[in-house]
C-alpha positions as CSV (number, residue, x, y, z in Angstrom):
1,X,36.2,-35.2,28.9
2,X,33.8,-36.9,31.1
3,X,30.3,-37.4,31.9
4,X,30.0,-34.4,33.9
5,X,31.8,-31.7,31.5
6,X,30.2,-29.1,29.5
7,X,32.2,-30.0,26.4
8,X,30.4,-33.0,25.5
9,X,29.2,-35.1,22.4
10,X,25.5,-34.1,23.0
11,X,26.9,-30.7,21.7
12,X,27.2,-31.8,18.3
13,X,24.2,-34.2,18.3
14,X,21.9,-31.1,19.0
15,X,23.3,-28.9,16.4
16,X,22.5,-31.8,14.0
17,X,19.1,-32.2,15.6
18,X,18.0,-28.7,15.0
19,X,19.5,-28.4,11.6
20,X,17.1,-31.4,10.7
21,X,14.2,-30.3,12.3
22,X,14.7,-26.2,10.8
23,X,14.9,-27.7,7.5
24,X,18.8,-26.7,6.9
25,X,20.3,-29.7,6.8
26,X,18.9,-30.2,3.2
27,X,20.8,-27.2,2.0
28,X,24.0,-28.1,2.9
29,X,26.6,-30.0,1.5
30,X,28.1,-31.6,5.2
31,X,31.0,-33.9,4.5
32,X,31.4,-36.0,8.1
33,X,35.0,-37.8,6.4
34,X,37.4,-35.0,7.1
35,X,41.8,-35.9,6.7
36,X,43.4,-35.3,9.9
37,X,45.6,-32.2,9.9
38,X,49.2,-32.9,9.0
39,X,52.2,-32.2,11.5
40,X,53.3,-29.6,8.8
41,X,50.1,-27.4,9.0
42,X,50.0,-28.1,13.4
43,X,53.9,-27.1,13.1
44,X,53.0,-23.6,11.6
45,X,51.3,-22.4,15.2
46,X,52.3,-25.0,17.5
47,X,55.7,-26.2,18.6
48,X,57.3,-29.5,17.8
49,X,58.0,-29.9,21.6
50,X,54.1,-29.7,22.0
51,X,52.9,-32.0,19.6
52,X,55.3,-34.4,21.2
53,X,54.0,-34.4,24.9
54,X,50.3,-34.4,23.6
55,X,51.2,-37.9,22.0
56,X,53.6,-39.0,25.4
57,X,50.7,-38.2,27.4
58,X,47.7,-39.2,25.1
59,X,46.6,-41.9,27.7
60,X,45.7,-45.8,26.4
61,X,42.6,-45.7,29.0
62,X,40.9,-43.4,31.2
63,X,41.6,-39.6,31.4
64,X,44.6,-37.5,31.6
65,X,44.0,-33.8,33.3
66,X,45.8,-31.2,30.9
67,X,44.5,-28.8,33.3
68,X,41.9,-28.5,36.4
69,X,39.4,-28.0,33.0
70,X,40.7,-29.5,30.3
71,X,40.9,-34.0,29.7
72,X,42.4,-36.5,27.2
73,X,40.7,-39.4,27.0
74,X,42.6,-42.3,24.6
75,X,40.4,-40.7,21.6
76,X,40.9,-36.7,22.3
77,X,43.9,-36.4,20.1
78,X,42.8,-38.0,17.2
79,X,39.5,-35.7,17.5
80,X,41.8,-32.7,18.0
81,X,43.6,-33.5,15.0
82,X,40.3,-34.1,12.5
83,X,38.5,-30.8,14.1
84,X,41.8,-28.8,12.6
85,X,41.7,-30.5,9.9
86,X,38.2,-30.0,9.1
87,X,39.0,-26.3,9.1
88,X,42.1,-26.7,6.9
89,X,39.6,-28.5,4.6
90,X,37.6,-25.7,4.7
91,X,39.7,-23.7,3.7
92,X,41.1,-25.2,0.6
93,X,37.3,-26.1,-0.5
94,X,36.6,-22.0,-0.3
95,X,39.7,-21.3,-1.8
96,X,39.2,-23.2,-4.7
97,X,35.9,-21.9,-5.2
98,X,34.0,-25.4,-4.6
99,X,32.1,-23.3,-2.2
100,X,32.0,-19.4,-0.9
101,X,31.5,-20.2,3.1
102,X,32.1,-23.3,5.4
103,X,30.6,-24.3,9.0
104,X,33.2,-26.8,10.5
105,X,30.9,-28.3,13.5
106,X,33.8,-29.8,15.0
107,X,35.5,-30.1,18.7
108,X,37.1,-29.9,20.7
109,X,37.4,-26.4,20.4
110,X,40.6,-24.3,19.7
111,X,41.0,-20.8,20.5
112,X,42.7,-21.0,23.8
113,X,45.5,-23.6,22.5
114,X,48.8,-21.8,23.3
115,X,51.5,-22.7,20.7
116,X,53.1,-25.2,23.5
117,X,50.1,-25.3,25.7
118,X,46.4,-26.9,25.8
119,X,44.0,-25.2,28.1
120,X,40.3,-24.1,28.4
121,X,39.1,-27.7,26.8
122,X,41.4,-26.9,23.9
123,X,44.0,-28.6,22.4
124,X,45.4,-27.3,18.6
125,X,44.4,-24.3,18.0
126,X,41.5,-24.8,14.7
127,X,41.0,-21.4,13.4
128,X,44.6,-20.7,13.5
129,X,46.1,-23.7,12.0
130,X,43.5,-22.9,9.4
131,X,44.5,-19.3,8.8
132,X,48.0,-20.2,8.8
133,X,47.3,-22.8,6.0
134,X,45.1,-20.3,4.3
135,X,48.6,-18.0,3.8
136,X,51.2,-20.2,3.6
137,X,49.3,-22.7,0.8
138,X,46.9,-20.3,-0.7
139,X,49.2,-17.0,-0.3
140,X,46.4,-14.8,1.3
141,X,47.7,-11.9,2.3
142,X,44.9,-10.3,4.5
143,X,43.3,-12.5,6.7
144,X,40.8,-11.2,9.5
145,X,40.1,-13.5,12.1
146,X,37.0,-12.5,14.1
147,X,36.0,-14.7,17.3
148,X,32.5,-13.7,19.1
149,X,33.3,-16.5,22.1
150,X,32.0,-15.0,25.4
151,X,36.2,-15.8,26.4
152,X,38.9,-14.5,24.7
153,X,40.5,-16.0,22.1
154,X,44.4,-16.0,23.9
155,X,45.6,-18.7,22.1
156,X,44.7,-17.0,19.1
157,X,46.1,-13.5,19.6
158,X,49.3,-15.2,20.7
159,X,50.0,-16.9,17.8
160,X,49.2,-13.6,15.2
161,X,50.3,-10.7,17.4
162,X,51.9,-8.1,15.5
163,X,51.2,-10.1,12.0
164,X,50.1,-7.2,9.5
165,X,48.7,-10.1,7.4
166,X,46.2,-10.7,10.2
167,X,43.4,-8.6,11.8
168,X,42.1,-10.3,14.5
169,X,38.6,-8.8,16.0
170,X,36.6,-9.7,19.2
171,X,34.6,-8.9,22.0
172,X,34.5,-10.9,25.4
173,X,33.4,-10.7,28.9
174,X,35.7,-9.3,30.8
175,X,36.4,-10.0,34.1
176,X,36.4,-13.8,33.0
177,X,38.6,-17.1,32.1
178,X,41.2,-16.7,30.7
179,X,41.4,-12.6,31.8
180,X,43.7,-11.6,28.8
181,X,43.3,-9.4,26.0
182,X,43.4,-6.0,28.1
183,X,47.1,-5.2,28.9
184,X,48.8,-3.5,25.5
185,X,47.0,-5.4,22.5
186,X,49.2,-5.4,19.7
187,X,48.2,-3.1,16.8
188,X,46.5,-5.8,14.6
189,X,44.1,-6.8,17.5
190,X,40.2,-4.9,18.0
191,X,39.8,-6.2,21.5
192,X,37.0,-5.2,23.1
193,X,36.3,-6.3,26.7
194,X,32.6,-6.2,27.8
195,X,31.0,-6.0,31.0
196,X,28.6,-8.9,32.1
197,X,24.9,-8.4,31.2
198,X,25.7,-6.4,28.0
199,X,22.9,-6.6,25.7
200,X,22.8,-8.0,22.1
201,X,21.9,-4.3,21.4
202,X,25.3,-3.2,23.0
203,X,27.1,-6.2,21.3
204,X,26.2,-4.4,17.9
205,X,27.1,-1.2,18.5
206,X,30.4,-1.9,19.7
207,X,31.0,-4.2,16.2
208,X,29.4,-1.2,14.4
209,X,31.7,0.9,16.1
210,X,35.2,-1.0,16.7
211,X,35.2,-4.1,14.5
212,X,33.8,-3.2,10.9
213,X,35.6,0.2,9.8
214,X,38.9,-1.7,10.9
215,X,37.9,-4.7,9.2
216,X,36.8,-2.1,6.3
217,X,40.2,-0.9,5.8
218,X,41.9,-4.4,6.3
219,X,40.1,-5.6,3.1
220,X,40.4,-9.0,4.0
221,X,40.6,-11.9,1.6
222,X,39.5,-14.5,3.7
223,X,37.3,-14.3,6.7
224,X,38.1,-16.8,10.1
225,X,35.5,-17.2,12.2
226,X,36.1,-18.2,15.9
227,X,32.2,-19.2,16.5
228,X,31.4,-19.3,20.0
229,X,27.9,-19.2,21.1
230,X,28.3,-19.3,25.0
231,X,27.7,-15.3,24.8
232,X,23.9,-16.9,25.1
233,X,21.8,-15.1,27.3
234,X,20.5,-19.1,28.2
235,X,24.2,-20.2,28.7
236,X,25.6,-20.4,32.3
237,X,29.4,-20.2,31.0
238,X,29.4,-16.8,31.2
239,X,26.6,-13.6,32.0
240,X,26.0,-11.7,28.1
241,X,22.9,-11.1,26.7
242,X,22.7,-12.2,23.0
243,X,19.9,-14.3,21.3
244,X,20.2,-15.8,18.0
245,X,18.8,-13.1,16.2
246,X,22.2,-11.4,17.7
247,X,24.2,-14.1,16.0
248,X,22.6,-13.8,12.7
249,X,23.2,-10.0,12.7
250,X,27.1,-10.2,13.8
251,X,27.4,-12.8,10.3
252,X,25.3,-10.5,8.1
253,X,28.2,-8.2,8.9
254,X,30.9,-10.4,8.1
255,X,28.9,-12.0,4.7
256,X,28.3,-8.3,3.6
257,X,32.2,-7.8,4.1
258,X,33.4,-10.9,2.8
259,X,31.1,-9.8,-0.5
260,X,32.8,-7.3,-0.6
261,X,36.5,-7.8,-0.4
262,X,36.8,-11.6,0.0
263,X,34.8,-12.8,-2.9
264,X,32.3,-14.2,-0.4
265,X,34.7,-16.6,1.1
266,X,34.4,-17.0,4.8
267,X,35.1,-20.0,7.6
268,X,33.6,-20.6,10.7
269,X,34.6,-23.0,12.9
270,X,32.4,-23.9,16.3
271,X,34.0,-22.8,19.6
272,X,32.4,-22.6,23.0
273,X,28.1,-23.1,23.2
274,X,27.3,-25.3,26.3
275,X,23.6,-24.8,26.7
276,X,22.6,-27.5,24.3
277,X,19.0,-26.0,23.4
278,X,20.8,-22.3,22.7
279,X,24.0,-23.3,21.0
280,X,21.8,-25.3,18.6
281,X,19.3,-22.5,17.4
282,X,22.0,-20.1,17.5
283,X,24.5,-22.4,15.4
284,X,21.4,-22.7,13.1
285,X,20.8,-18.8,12.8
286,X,24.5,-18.5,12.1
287,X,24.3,-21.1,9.2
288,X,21.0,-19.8,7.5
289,X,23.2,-16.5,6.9
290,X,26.4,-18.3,6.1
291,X,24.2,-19.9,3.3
292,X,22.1,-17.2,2.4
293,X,19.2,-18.9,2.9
């Protein structure tokens, strides 16, 4: 988007600099050759209108401004289209059982694409794209959608608002972009706005508290992760506490859950993490308990 964003390449190269040097990397089974996500599964959250301006204004040099925030550059919506279909991926490889979780290190990010509208440096909206393929192809029928971004996840509650299929979870700081997810939350959404400089130790009590005995009695199939790692006490994007150990604790939660209602099957896909040295450890701690290693 530009020398001078926050959502830039060196995000992924650190990730996959600490996963080598932690030793991870040799546990995992990364695929880097991901299909891009077909119209038909974009179509599902997104409008046809949409996809058609991204690709009028997809620019042949240069940048185009989206928004004050958000760029295309002549290569954006071809990345936009393999990060969604990474996560679609994803989801048909735990499906099928070739694997019980997934880690789709991908961006741009996705959780504040609108159906008919990119902002906040996102463009289609991952985790929902893939939790929409996961019931329309795989026939889940309770899906919870949990997303631990320091911003909230508009884009997402948008497009399942008032789904019984979907349970959509979070916590956020609030006052902070995009300021939704207060006024009249529809019943399937655990919002919970947080103040800034919340500790990781308030963090779990209000999951302990708000998010797990609705996610008990959801009994999900499938678990959607919205990852975000900006809620880094080292990360400048917003003003919440949590370290790594914070991160690893909120998965524990959701492998424990996924055990035991989703036959272990759970996908993550990254989101925000702009603090290159934070997101990377954090990532890693999130990945050690994905794996169960």
């Amino acid at each position: 988007m530009g020398s001078w964003h926050p959502e830039c390449p060196a995000r992924l190269d650190a990730i996959s600099d600490q996963m080598l040097s932690s030793g991870i990397a040799s546990y995992v089974n990364e695929r880097t050759r991901v299909k891009p996500v077909t119209r038909e599964a974009l179509l599902r959250v997104h409008s046809e209108q949409y996809l058609d301006l991204l690709a009028r204004v997809s620019p042949s040099e240069g940048h185009h401004a989206v928004d004050p925030d958000t760029f295309m550059n002549p290569k954006t919506l071809d990345a936009a289209m393999h990060a969604a279909g990474a996560v679609v991926g994803a989801v048909d490889s735990v499906m099928g059982g070739e694997t019980a979780t997934a880690f789709c290190c991908v961006r741009p990010p996705g959780h504040h694409a609108l159906p008919d509208q990119a902002m906040g440096f996102c463009f289609f909206n991952n985790v929902a794209v893939g939790a929409a393929h996961a019931m329309a192809v795989h026939g889940v029928k309770r899906l919870a959608i949990v997303d631990f971004d320091v911003h909230h996840g508009n884009g997402t509650e948008v497009m399942f608002s008032n789904d019984p299929r979907v349970l959509m979870c979070s916590f956020f700081q609030h006052p902070l972009f995009p300021n939704t997810g207060i006024d009249n939350p529809a019943p399937n959404m655990v919002n919970v706005p947080v103040a800034a400089y919340s500790s990781g130790a308030a963090i779990r009590e209000i999951i302990t508290r708000e998010w797990m005995p609705r996610l008990e009695a959801h009994r999900p199939e499938l678990i959607m992760v919205s990852a975000g790692f900006d809620a880094h006490r080292e990360d400048d994007m917003g003003q919440l506490g949590l370290v790594e150990a914070d991160y690893a604790w909120i998965t524990r939660q959701l492998v424990e859950l996924a055990d035991r209602h989703a036959q272990g099957r759970v996908v993550s896909t990254l989101e925000g993490g702009y603090n290159l040295s934070a997101l990377a450890r954090s990532v890693v701690a999130h990945m050690r308990v994905l794996g169960k290693l």
